[in-house]
N, C-alpha and C positions, 0 to 999 in steps of 0.2 A: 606747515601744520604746527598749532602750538604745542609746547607743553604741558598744558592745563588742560583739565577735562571741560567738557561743555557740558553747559548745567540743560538740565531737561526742559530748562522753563521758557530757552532761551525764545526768542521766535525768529532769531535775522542768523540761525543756525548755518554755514557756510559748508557746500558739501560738494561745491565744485571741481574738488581736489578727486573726489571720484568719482571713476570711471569704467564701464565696463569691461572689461579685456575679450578682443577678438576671439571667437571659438576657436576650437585648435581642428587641426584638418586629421582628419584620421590617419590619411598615411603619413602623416607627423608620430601620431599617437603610437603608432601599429611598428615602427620602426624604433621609437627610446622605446619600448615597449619591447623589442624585439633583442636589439643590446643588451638590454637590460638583464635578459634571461629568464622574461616572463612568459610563461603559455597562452595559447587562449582558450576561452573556456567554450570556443562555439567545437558542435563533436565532429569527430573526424570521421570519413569516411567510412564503414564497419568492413574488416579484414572479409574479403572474399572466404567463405565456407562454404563444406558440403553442407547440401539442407537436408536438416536432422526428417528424421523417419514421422510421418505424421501420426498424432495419436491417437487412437481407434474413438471414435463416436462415443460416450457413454449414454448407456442406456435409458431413453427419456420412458421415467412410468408415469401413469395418471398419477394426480395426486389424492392422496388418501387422510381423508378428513371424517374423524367419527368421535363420537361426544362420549368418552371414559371416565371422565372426572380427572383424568391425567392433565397435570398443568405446570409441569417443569420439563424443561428442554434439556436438553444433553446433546451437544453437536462432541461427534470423533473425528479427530484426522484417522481416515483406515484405506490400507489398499483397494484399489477396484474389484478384487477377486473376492477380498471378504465383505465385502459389502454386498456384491451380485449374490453369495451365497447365503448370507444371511435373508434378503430381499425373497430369494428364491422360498429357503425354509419359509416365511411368514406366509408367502403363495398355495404352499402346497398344505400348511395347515390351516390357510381359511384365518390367519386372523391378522390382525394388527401392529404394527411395529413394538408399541409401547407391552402387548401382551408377550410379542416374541423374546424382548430384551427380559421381561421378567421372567421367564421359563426359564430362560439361560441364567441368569443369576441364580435362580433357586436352582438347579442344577449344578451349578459352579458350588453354591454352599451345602450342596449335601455329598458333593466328593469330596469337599474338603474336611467335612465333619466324618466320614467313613477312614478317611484315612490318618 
């Protein structure tokens, strides 16, 4: 090979010099690989465990679709307990999610103002 670069315009460009090198065999790879003090990344086996306690069904309700003029979401992360019971209050007074959260906030702001 020379020491001079090869101009791009060339056309009689000589390129016989390369070649492609053999793939490498994997238990080639898997073993410098292995010397080497690399892991691999395929996953091991998962540790023999007790199977954890299954977790109770949640509760599937219709879903409830009613025209308020309410049109901002509010998603909580909230325990299953306070959610059943909140779910529950909105049932037993007949009305709507978004009417039930507003009760409770106005309630929340007028114990707060009392005290």
């Amino acid at each position: 090979m020379s020491n001079e670069r090869a101009s791009i315009f060339d056309d009689d460009l000589d390129l016989s010099e390369f070649k492609p090198k053999p793939p490498a065999r994997a238990e080639e790879v898997r073993e410098v690989a292995r010397k080497a003090g690399f892991s691999s990344r395929e996953p091991s086996p998962p540790d023999p465990m007790p199977e954890p306690e299954p977790e109770p069904e949640p509760v599937r309700r219709e879903q409830r679709r009613y025209r308020t003029g309410r049109n901002v979401q509010l998603n909580l992360k909230v325990r299953q307990e306070d959610m059943d019971a909140f779910y529950q209050l909105a049932d037993q007074e007949g009305i709507v999610l978004g009417e039930a959260f507003a009760r409770a906030v106005a309630v929340w702001k007028r114990s707060l103002s009392e005290s």
